[in-house]
C-alpha positions as CSV (number, residue, x, y, z in Angstrom):
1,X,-30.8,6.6,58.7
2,X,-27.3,7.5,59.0
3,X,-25.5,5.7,56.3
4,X,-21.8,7.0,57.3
5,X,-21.9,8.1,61.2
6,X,-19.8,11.3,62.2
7,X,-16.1,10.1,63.9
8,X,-13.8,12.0,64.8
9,X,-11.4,12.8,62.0
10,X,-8.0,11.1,61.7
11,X,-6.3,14.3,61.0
12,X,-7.8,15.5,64.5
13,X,-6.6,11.9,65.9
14,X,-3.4,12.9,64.5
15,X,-3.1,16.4,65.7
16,X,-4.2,15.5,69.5
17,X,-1.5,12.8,69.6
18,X,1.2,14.8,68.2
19,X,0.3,18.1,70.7
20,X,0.8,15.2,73.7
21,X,4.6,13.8,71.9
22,X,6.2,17.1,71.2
23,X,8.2,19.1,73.1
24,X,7.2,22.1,75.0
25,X,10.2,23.6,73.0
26,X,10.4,22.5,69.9
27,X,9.8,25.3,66.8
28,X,6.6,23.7,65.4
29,X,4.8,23.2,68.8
30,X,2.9,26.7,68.3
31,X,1.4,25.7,64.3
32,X,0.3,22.3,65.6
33,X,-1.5,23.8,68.6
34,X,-3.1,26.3,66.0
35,X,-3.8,23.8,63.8
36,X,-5.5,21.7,66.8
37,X,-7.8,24.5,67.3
38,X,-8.9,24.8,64.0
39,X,-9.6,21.4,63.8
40,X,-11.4,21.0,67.2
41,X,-13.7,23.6,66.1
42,X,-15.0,22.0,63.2
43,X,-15.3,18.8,64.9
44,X,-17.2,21.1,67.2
45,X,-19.3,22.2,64.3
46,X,-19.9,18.9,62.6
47,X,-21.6,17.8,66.1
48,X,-24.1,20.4,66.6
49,X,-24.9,19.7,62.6
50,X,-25.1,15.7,63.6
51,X,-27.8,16.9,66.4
52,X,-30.0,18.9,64.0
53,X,-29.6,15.7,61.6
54,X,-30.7,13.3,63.9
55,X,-34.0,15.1,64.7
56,X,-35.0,14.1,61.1
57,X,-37.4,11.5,60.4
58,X,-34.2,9.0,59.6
59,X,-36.6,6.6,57.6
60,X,-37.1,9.4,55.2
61,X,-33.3,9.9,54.7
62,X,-29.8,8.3,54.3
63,X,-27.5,10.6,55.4
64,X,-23.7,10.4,55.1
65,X,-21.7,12.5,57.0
66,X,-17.8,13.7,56.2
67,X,-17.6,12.0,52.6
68,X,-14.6,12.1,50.6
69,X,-14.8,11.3,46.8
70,X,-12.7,11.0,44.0
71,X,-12.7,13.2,41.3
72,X,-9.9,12.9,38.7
73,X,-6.6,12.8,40.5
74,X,-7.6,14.6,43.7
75,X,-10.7,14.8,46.0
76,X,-13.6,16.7,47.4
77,X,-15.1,16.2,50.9
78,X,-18.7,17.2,51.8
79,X,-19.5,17.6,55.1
80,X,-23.8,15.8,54.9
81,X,-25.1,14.7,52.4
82,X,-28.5,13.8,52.7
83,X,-30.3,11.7,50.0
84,X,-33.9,10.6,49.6
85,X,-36.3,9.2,47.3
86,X,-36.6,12.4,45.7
87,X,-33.5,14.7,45.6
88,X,-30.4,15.0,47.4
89,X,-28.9,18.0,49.8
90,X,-25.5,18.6,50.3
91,X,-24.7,20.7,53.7
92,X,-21.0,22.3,54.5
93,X,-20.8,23.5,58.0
94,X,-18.8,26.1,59.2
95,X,-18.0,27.5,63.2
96,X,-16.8,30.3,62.7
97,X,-17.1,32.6,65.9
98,X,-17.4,36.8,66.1
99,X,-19.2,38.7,63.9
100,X,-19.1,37.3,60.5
101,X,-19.9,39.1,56.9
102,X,-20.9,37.1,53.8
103,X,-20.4,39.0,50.9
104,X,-21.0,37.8,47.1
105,X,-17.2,37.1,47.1
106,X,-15.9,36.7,50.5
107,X,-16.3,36.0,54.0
108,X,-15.0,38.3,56.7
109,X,-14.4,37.2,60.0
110,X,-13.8,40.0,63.3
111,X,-13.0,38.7,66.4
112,X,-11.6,41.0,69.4
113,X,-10.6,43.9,66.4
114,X,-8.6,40.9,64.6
115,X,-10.0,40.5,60.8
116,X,-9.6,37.7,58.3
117,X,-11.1,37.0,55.2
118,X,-11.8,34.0,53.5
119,X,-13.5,32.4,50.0
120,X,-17.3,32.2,50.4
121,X,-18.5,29.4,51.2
122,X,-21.4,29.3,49.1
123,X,-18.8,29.1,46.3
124,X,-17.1,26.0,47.8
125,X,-20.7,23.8,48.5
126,X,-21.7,25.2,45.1
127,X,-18.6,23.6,43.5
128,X,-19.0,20.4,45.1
129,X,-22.7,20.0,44.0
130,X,-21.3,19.8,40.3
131,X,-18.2,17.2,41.4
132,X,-20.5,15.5,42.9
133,X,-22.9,15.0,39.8
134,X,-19.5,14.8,38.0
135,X,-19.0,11.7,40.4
136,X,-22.6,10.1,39.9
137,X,-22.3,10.8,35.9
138,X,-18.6,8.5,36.0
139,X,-20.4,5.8,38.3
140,X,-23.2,5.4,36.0
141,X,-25.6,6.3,38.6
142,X,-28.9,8.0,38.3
143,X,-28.8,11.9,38.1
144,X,-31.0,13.4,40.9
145,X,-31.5,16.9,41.7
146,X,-29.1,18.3,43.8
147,X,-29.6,21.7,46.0
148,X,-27.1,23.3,48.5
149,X,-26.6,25.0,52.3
150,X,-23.8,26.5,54.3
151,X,-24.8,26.0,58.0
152,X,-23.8,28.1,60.5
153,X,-23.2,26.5,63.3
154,X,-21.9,28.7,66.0
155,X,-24.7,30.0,68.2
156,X,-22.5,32.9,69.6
157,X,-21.6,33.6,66.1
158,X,-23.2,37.6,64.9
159,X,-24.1,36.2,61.1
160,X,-24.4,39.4,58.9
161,X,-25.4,39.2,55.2
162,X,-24.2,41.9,52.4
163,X,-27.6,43.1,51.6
164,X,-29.0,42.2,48.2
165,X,-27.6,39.0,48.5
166,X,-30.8,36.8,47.8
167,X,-28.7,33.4,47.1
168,X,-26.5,33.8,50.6
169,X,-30.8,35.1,52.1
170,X,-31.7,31.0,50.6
171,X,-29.4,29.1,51.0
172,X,-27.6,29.9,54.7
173,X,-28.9,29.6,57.8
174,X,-28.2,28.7,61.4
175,X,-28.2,25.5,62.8
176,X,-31.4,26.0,64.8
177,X,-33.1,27.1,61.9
178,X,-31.6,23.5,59.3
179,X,-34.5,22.0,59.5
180,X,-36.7,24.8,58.3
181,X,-34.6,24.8,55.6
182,X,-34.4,21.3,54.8
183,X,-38.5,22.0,54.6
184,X,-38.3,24.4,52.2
185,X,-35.9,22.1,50.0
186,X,-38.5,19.3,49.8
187,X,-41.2,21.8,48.2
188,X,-39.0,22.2,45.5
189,X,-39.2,18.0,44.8
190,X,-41.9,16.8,43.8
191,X,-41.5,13.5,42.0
192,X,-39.9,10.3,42.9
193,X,-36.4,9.3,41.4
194,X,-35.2,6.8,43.2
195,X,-36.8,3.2,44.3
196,X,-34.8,1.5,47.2
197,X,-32.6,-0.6,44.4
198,X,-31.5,2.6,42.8
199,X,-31.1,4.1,46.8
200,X,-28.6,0.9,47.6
201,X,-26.7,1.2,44.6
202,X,-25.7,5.3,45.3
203,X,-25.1,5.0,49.1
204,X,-22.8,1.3,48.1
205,X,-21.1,3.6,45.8
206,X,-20.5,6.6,48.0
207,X,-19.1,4.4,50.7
208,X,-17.4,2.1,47.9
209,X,-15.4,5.3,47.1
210,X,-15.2,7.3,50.0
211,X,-11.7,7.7,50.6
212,X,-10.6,9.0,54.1
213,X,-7.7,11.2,54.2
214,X,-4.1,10.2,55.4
215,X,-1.7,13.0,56.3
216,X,2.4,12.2,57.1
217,X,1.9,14.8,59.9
218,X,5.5,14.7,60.8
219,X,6.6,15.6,57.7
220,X,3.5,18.2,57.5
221,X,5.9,20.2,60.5
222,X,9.0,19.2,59.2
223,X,9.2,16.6,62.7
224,X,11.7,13.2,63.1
225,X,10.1,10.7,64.6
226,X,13.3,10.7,67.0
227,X,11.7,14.4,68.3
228,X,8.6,13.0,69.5
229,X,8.2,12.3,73.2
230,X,8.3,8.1,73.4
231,X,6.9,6.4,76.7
232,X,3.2,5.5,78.5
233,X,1.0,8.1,79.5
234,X,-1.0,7.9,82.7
235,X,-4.6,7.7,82.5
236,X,-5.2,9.8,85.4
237,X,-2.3,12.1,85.9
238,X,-1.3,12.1,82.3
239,X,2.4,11.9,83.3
240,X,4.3,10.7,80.4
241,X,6.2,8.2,81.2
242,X,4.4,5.2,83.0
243,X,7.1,2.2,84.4
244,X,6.6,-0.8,83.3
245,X,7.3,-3.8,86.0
246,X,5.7,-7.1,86.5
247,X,3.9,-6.8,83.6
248,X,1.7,-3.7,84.6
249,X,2.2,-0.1,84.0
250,X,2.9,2.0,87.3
251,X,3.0,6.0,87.8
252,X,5.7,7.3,89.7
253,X,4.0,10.2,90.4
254,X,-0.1,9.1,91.0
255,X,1.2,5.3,91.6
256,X,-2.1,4.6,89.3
257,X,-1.6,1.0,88.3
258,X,-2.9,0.0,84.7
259,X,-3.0,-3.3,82.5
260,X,-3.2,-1.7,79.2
261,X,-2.2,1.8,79.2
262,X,-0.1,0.9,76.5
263,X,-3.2,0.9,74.2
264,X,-3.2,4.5,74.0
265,X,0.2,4.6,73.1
266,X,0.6,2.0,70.7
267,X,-2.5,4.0,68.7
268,X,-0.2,6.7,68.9
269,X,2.8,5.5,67.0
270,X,0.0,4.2,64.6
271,X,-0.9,7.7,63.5
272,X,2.0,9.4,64.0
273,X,4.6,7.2,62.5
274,X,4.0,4.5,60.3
275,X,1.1,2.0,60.5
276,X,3.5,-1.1,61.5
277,X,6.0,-1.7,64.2
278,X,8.7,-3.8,65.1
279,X,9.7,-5.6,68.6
280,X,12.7,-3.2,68.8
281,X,10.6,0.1,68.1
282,X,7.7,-1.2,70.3
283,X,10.7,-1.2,72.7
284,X,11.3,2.4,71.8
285,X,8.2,3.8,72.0
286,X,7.2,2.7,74.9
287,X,10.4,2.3,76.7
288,X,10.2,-1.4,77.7
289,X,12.9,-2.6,79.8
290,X,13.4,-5.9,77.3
291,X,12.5,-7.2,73.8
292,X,11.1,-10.4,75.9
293,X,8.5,-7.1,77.7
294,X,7.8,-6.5,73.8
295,X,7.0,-10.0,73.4
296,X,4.9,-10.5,76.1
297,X,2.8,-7.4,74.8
298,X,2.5,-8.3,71.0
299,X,1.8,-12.1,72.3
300,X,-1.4,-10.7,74.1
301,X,-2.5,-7.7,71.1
302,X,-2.9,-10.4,68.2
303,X,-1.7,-8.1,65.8
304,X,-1.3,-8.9,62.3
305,X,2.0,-9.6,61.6
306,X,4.4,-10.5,58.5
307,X,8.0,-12.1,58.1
308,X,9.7,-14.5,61.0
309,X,11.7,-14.3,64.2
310,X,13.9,-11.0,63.9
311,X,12.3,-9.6,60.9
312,X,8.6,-9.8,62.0
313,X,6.6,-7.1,61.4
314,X,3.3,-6.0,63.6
315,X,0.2,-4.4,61.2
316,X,-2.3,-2.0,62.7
317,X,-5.9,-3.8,63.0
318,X,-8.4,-2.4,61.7
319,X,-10.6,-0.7,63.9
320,X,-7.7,-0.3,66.8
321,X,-9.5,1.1,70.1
């Protein structure tokens, strides 16, 4: 079963609602749109990974998917984990597209004559297999035997392997081909390690610990909050902004008329700013005509809120949309 689901990353959430609030113009548009690629495409990646996952007999697993851990003052993320009675298989995915070359100490990348090069990726899953029995030594829980894959997950991709390389020939493959794989790792596991209490107490500790990450984007691309585009986007035209008048959200351009179009925006502010707002910035932000329009709204979100009158504060709930 699928212990931690695949969502879409905040850092992605973060990226996507940034590209729609800055500025054609502005210096840093070009490095978030690159970034929001990058990101897009291993979202991309971690889907088609999900897909193969779910074909698995889900009884036979517990499978957590984008993990962060803790591991002395910093972190390491895995992207699957999968964890049965017998052993447990950690998966990075990667989506790379072109023709790709994994050598023993690198990973070249051509695409339309353009090359990069990056660290193998072998090397990185490898070093996460010991932080993570690092991480189950610290919790006290049971050691298990741990294995490793780097899955390919970009059909278009032309996957080329330095020959002689019999660790990248075992221990990489395609998506299509994961589950062959994940075959060949239960032959190696024989014996039973874990009964079902042992099983509850790793997977309550891995999502006791898991720790999702939180970026200050703004300050990632050197952005004021004052830079960012404020108002309601339309839901159909994506015009930015909607009017608000008689309590409904109107664009000038599609006339679309919408009840909570705010919603959107609102969750925007919440990842791109801070994670609480004031009457007078919810004023901002969306570009109400009144506090008393600010009012109205926070009287009908129920959010969490601290301090009186002027000085209240609104908290983001948690989930929000």
């Amino acid at each position: 079963m699928f212990e931690k689901d695949l969502i879409k990353p905040i850092l992605l959430e973060q990226h996507e609602a940034l590209e729609r609030r800055i500025p054609k113009n502005h210096p840093s548009r070009a490095a978030v749109q690159e970034k929001l690629i990058n990101l897009r495409s291993g979202y991309r990646g971690e889907n088609t990974l999900h897909y193969y996952l779910s074909l698995l007999p889900l009884k036979k697993y517990h499978i957590f998917h984008d993990i962060r851990l803790p591991h002395g003052e910093s972190f390491f993320q895995i992207d699957a984990f999968l964890l049965s009675e017998k052993s447990g298989l950690i998966i990075d995915s990667k989506n790379y597209s072109g023709s790709l070359l994994l050598e023993r100490h690198q990973l070249t990348q051509e695409v339309n004559e353009n090359k990069k090069v990056y660290s193998n990726p072998l090397s990185q899953v490898a070093r996460h297999k010991i932080l993570l029995n690092y991480f189950f030594e610290k919790s006290q829980l049971p050691i298990i035997p741990l294995d490793h894959l780097v899955c390919f997950t970009n059909s278009k991709a032309a996957l080329h392997i330095t020959p002689g390389y019999s660790e990248a020939e075992k221990k990489v493959c395609r998506a299509e081909n994961l589950l062959i794989k994940i075959a060949e790792h239960e032959k190696f596991f024989k014996k039973d390690y874990l009964d079902q209490k042992l099983m509850g107490k790793i997977k309550r500790q891995i999502l006791n610990k898991h720790t999702p990450l939180q970026s200050d984007v703004l300050q990632l691309y050197n952005i004021y909050p004052s830079e960012l585009i404020p108002g309601v986007l339309c839901p159909k035209c994506l015009y930015l902004p909607m009017r608000y008048k008689g309590r409904k959200w109107v664009c000038p351009i599609c006339n679309t008329i919408s009840k909570d179009a705010h919603l959107p925006a609102i969750y925007d502010y919440f990842l791109l700013i801070k994670p609480f707002i004031t009457n007078a910035e919810l004023c901002w932000f969306l570009q109400l005509p009144s506090p008393r329009a600010a009012a109205y709204l926070f009287s009908h979100l129920n959010f969490p809120f601290s301090g009186t009158n002027k000085g209240r504060i609104y908290h983001q709930p948690k989930p929000f949309l």
